[in-house]
Predicted model as a PDB file, atoms N, CA, C, CB and O in Angstrom, pLDDT in the B-factor column:
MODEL        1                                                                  
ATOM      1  N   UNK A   1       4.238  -2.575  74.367  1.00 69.00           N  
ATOM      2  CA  UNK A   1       4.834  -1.269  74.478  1.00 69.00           C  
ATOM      3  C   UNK A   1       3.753  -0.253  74.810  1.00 69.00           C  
ATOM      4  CB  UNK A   1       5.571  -0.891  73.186  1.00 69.00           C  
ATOM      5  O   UNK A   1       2.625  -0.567  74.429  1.00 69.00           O  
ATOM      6  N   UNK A   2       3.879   0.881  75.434  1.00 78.00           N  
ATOM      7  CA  UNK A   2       3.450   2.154  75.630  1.00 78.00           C  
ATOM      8  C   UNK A   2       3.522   3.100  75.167  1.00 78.00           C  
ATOM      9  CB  UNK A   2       3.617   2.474  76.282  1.00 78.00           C  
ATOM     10  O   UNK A   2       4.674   3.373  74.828  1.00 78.00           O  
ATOM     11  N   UNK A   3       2.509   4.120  74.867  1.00 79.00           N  
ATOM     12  CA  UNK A   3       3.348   5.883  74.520  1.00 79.00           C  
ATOM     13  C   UNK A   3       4.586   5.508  75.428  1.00 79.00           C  
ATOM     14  CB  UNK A   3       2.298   7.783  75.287  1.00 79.00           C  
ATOM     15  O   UNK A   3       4.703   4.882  76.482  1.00 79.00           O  
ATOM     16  N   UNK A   4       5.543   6.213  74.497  1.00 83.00           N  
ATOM     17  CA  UNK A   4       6.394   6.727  75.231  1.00 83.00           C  
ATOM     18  C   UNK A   4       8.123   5.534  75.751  1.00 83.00           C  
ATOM     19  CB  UNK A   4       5.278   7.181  76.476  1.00 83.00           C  
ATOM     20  O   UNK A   4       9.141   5.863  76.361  1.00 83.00           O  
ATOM     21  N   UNK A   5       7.788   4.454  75.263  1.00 84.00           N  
ATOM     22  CA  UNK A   5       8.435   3.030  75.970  1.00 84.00           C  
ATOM     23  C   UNK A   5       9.780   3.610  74.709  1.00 84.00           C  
ATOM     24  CB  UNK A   5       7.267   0.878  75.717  1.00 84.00           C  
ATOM     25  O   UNK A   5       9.382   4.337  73.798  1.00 84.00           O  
ATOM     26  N   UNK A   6      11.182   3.264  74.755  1.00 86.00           N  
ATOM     27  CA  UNK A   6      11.867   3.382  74.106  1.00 86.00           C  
ATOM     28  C   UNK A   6      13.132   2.466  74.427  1.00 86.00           C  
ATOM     29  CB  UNK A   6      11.896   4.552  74.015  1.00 86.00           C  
ATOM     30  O   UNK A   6      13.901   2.552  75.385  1.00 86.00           O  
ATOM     31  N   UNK A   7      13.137   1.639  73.452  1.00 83.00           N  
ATOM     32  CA  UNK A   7      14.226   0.482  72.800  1.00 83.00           C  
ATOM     33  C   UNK A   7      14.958   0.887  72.571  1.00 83.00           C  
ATOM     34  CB  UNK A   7      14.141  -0.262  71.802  1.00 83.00           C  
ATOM     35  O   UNK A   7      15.090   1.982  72.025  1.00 83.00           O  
ATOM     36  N   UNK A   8      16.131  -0.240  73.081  1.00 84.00           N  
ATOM     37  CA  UNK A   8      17.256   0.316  72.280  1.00 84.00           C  
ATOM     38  C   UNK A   8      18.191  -0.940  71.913  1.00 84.00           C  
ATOM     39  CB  UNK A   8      18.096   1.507  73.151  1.00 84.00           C  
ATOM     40  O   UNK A   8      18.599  -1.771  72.724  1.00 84.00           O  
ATOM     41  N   UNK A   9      18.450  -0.916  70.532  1.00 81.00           N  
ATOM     42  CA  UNK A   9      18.718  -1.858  69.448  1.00 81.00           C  
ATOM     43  C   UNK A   9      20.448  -2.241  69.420  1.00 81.00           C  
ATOM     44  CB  UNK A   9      18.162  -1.097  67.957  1.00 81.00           C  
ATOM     45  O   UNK A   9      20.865  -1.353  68.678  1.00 81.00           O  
ATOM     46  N   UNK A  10      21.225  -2.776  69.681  1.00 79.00           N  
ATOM     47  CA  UNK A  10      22.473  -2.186  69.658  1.00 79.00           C  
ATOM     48  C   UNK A  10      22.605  -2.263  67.820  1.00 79.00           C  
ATOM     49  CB  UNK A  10      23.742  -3.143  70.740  1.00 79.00           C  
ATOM     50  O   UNK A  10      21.777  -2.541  66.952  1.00 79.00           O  
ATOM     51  N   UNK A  11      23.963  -1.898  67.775  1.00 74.00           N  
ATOM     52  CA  UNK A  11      24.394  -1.775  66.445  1.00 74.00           C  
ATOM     53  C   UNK A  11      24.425  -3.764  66.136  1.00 74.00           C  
ATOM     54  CB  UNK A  11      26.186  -0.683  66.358  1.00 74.00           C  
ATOM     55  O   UNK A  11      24.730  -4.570  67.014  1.00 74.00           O  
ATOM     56  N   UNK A  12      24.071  -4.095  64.857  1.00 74.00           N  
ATOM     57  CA  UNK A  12      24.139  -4.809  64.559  1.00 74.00           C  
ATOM     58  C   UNK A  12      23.371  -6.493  64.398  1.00 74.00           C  
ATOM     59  CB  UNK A  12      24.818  -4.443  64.862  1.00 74.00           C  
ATOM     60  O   UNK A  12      23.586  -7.497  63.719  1.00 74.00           O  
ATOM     61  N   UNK A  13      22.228  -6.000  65.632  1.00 78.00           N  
ATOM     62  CA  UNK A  13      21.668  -7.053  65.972  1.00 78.00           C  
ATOM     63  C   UNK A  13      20.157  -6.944  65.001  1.00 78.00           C  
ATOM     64  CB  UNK A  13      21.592  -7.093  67.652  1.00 78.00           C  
ATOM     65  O   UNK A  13      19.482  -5.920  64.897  1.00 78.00           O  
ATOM     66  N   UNK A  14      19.914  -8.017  64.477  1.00 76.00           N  
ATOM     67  CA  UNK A  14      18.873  -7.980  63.705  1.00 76.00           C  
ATOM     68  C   UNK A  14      17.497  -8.261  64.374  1.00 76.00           C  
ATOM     69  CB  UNK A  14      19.137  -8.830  62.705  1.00 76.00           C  
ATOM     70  O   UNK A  14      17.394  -9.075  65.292  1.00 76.00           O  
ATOM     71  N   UNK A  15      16.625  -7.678  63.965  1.00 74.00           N  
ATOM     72  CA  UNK A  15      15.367  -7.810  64.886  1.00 74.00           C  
ATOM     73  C   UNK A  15      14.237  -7.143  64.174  1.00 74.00           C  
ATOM     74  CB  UNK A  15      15.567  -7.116  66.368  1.00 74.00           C  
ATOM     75  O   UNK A  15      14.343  -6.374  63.219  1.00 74.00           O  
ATOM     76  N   UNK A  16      13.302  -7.480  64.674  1.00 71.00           N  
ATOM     77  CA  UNK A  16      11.729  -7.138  63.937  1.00 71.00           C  
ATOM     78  C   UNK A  16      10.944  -6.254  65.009  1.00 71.00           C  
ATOM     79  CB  UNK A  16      10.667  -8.741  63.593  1.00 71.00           C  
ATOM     80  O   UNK A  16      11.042  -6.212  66.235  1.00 71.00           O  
ATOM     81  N   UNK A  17      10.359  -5.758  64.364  1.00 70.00           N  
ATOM     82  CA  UNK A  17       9.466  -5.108  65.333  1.00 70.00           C  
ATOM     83  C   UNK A  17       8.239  -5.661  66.038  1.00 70.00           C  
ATOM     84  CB  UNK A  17       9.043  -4.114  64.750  1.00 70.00           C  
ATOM     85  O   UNK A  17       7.806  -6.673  65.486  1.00 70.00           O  
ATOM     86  N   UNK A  18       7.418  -5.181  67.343  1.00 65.00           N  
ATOM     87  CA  UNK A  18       6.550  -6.103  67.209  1.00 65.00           C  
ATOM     88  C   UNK A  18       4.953  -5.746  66.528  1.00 65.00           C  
ATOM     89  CB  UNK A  18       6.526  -6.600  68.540  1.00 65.00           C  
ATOM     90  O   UNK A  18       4.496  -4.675  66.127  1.00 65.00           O  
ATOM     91  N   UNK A  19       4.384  -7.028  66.588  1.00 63.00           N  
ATOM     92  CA  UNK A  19       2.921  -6.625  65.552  1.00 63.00           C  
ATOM     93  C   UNK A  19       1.977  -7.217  66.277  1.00 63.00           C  
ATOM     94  CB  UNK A  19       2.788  -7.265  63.846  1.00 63.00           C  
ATOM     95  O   UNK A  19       2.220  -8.255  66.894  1.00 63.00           O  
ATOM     96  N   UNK A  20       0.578  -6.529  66.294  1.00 67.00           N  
ATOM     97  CA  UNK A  20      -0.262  -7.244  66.869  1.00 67.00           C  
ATOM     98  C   UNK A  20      -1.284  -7.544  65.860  1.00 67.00           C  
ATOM     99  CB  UNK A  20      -0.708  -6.653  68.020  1.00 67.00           C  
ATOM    100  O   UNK A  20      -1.605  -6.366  65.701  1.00 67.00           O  
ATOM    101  N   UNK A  21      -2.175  -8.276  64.922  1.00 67.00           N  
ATOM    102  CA  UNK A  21      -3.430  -8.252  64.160  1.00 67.00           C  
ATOM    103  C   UNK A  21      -4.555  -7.100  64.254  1.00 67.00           C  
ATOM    104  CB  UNK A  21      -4.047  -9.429  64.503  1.00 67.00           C  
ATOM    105  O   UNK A  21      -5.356  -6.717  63.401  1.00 67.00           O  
ATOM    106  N   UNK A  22      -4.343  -6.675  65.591  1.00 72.00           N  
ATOM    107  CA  UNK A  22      -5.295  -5.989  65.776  1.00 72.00           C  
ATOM    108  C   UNK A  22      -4.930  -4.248  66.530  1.00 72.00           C  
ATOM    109  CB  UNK A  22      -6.147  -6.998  66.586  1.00 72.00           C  
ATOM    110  O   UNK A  22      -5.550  -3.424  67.202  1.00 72.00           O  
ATOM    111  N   UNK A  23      -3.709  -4.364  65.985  1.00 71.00           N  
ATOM    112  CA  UNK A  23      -3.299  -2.890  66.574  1.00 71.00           C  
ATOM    113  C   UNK A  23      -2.003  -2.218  65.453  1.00 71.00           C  
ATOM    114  CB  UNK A  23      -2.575  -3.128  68.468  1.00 71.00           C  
ATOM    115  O   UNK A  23      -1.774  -2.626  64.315  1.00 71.00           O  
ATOM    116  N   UNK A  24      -1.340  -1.176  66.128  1.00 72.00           N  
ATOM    117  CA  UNK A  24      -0.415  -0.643  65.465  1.00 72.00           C  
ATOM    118  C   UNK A  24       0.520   0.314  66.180  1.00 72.00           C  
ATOM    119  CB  UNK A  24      -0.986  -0.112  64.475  1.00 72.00           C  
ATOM    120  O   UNK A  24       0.482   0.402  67.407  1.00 72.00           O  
ATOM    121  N   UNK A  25       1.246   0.939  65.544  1.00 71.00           N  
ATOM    122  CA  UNK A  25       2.261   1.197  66.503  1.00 71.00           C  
ATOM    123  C   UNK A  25       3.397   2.593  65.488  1.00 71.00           C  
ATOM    124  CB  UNK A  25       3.156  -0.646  66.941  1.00 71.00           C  
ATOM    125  O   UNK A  25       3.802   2.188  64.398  1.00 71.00           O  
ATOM    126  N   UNK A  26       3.750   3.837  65.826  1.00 75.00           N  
ATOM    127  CA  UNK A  26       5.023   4.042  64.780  1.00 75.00           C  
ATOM    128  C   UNK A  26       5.715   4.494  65.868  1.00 75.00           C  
ATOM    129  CB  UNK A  26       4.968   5.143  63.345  1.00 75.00           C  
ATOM    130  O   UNK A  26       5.431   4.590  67.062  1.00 75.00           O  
ATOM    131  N   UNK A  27       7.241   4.903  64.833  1.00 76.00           N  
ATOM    132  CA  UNK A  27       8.176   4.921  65.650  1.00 76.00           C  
ATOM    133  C   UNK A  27       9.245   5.746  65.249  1.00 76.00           C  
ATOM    134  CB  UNK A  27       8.526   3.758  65.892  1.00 76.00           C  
ATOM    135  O   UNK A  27       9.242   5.656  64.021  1.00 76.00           O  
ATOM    136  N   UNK A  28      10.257   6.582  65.625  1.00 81.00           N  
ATOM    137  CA  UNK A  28      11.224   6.937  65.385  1.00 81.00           C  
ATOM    138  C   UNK A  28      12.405   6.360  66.033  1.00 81.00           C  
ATOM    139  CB  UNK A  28      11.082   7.982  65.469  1.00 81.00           C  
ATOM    140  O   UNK A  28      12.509   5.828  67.139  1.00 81.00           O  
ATOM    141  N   UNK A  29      13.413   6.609  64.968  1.00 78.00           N  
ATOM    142  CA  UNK A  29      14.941   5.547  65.197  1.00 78.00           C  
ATOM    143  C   UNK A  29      15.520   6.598  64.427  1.00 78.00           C  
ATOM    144  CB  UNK A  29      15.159   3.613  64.448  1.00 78.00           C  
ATOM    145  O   UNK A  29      15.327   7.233  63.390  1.00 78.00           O  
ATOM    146  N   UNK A  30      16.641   6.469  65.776  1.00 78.00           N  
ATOM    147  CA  UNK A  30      17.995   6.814  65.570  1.00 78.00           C  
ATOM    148  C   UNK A  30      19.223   5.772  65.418  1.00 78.00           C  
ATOM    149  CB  UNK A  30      18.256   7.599  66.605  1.00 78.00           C  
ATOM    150  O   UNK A  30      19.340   4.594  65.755  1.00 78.00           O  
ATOM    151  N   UNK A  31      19.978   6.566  64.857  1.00 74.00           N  
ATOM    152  CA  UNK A  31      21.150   5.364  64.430  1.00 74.00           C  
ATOM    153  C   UNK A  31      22.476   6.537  64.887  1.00 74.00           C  
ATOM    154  CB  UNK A  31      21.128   4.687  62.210  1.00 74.00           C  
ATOM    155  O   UNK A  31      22.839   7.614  64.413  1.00 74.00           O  
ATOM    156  N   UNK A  32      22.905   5.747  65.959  1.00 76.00           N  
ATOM    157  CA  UNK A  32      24.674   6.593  66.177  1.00 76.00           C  
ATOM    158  C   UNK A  32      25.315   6.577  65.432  1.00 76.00           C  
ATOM    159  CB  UNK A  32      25.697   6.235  67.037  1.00 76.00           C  
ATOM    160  O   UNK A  32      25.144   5.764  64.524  1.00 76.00           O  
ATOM    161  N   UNK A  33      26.395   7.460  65.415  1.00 75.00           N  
ATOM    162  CA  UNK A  33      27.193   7.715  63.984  1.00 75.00           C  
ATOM    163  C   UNK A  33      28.302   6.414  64.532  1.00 75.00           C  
ATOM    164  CB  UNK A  33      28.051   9.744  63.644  1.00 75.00           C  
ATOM    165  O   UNK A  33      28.440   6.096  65.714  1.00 75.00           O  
ATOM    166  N   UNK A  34      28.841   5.942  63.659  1.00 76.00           N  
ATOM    167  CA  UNK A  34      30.098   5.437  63.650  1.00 76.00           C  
ATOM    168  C   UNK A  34      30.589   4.153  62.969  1.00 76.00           C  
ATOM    169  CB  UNK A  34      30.354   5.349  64.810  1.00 76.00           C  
ATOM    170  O   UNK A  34      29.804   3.417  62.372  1.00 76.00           O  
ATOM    171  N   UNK A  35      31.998   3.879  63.078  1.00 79.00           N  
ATOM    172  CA  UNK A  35      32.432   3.210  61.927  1.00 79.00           C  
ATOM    173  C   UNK A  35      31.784   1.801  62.063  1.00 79.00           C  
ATOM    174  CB  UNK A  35      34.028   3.192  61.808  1.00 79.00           C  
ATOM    175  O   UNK A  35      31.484   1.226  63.109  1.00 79.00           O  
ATOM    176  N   UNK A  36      31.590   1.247  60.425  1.00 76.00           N  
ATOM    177  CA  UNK A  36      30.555   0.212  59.965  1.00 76.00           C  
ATOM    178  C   UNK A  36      28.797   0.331  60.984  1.00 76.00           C  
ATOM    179  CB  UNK A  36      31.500  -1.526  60.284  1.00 76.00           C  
ATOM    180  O   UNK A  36      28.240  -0.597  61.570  1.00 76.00           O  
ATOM    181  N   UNK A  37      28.499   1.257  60.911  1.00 74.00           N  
ATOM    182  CA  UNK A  37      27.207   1.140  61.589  1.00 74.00           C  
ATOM    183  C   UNK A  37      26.192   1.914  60.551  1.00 74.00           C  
ATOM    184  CB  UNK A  37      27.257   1.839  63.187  1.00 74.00           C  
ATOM    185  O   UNK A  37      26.413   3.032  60.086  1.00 74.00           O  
ATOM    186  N   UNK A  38      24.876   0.989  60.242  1.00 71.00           N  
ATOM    187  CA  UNK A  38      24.030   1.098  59.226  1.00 71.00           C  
ATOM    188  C   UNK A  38      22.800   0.217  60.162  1.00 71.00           C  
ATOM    189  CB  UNK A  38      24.676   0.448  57.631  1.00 71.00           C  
ATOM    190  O   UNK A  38      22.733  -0.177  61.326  1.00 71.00           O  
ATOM    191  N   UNK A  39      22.014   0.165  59.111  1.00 71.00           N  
ATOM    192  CA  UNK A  39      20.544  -0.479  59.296  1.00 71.00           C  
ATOM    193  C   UNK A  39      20.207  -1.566  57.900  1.00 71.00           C  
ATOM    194  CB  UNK A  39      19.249   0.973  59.352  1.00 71.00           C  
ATOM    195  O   UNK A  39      20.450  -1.452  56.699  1.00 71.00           O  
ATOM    196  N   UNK A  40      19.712  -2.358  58.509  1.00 73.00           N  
ATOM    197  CA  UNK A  40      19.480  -3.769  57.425  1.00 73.00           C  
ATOM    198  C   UNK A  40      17.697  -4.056  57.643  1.00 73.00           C  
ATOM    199  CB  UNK A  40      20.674  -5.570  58.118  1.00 73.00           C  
ATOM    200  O   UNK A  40      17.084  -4.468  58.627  1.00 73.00           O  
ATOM    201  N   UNK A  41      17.160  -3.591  56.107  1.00 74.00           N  
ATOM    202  CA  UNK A  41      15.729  -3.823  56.125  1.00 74.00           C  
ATOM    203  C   UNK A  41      15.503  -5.392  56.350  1.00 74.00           C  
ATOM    204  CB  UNK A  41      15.052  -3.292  54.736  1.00 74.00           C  
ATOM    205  O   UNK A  41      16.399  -6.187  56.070  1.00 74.00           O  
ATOM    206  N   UNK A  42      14.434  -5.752  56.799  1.00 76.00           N  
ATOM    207  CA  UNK A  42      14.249  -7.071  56.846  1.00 76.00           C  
ATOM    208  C   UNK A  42      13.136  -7.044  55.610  1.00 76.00           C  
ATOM    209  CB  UNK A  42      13.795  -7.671  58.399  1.00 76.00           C  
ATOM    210  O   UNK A  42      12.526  -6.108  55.094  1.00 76.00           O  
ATOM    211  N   UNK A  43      13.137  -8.634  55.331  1.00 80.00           N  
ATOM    212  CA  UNK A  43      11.644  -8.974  54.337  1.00 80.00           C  
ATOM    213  C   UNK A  43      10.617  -8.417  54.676  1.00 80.00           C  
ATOM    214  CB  UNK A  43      11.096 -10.360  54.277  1.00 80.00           C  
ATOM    215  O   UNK A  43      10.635  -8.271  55.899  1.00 80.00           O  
ATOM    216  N   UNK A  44       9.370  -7.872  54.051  1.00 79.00           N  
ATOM    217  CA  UNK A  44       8.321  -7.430  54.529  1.00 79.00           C  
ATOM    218  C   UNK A  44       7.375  -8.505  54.789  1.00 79.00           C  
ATOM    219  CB  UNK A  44       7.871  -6.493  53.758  1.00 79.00           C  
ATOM    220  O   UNK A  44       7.608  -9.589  54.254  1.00 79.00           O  
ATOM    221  N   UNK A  45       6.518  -8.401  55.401  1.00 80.00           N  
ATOM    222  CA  UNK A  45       5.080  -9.544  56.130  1.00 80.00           C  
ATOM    223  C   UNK A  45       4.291  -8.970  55.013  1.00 80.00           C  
ATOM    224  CB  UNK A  45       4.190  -9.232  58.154  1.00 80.00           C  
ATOM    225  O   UNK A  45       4.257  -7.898  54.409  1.00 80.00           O  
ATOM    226  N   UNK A  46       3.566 -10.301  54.971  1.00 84.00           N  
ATOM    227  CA  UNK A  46       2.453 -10.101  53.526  1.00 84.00           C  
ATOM    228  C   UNK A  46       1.320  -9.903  54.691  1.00 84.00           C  
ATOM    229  CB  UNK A  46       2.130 -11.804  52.070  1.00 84.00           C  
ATOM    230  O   UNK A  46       1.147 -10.128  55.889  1.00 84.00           O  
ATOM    231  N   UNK A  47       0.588  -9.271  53.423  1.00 83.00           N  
ATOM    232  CA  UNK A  47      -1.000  -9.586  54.597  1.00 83.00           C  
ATOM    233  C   UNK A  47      -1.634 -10.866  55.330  1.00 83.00           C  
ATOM    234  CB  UNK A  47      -2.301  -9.316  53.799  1.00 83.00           C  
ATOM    235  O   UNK A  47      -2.243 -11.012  56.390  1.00 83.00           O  
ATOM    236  N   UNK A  48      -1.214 -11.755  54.271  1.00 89.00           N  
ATOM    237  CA  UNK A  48      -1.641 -13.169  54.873  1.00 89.00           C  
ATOM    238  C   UNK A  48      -1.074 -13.342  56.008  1.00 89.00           C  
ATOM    239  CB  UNK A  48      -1.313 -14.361  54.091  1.00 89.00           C  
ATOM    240  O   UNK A  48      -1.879 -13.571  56.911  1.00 89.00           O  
ATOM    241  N   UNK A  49       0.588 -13.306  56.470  1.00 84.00           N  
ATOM    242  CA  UNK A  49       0.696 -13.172  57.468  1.00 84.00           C  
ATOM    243  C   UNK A  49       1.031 -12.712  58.620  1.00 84.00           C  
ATOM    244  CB  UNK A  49       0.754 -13.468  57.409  1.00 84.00           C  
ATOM    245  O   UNK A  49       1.617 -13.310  59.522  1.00 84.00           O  
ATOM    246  N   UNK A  50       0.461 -11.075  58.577  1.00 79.00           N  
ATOM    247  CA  UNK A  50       0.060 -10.532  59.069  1.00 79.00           C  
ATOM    248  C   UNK A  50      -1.592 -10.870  60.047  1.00 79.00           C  
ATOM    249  CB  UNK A  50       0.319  -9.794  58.218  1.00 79.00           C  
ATOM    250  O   UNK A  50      -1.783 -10.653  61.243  1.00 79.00           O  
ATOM    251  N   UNK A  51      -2.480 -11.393  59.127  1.00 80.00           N  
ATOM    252  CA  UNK A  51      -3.477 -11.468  59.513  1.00 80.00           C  
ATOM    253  C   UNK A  51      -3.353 -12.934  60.310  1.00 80.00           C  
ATOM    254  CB  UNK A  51      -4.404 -11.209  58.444  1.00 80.00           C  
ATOM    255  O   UNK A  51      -4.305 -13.264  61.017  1.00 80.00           O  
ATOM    256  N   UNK A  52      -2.441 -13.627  60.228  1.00 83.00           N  
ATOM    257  CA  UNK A  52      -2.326 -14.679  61.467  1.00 83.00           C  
ATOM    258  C   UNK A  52      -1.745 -14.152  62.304  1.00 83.00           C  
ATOM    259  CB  UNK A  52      -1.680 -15.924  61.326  1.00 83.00           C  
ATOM    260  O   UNK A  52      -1.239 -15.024  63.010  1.00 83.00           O  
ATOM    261  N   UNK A  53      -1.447 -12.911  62.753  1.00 78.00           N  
ATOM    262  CA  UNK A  53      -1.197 -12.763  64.175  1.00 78.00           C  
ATOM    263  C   UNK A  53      -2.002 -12.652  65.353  1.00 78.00           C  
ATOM    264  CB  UNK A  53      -0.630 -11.901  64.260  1.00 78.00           C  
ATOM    265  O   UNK A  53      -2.775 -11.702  65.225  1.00 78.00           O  
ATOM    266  N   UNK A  54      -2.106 -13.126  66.235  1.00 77.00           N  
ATOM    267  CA  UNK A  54      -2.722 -12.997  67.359  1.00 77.00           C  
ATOM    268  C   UNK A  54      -3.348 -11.586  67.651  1.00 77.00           C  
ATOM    269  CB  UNK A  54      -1.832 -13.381  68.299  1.00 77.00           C  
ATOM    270  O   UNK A  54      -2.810 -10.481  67.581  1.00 77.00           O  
ATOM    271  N   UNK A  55      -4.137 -11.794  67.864  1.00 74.00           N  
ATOM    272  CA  UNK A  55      -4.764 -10.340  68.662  1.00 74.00           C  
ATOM    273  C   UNK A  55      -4.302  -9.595  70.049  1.00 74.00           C  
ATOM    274  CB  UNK A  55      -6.200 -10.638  69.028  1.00 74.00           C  
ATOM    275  O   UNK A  55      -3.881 -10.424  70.857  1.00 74.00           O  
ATOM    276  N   UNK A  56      -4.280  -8.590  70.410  1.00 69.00           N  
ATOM    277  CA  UNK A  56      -3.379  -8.290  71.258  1.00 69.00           C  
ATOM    278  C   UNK A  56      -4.945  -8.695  72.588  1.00 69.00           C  
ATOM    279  CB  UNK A  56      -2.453  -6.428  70.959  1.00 69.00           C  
ATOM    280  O   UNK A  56      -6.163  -8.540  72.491  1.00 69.00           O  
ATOM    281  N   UNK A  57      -3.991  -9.272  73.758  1.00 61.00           N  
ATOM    282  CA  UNK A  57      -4.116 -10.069  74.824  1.00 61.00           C  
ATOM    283  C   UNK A  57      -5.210  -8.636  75.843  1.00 61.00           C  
ATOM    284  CB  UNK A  57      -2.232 -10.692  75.492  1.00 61.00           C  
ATOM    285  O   UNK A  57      -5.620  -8.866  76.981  1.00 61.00           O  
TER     286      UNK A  57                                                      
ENDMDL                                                                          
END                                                                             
């Protein structure tokens, strides 16, 4: 991704963000209003594996 690159998630589909070992990234999210539509945290990454991720290319 880039400054500036913007995703878009539909309602419902579960997904992770991406991670590199050696970088970082934040983000703002919006969520459309409407009926049954929410957001579902996923498990968090421990450091351990975190720190097996690849380095960015």
């Amino acid at each position: 991704m880039q400054p500036g690159t913007v995703i878009r998630v539909p309602a419902g589909t579960k997904h992770w963000h991406g991670a590199k070992a050696d970088s970082w990234f934040s983000h703002v999210a919006f969520i459309t209003p409407g009926g049954s539509v929410g957001n579902e945290w996923l498990e968090p990454v421990t450091d351990e594996e975190y720190g097996q991720l690849p380095p960015m290319a």
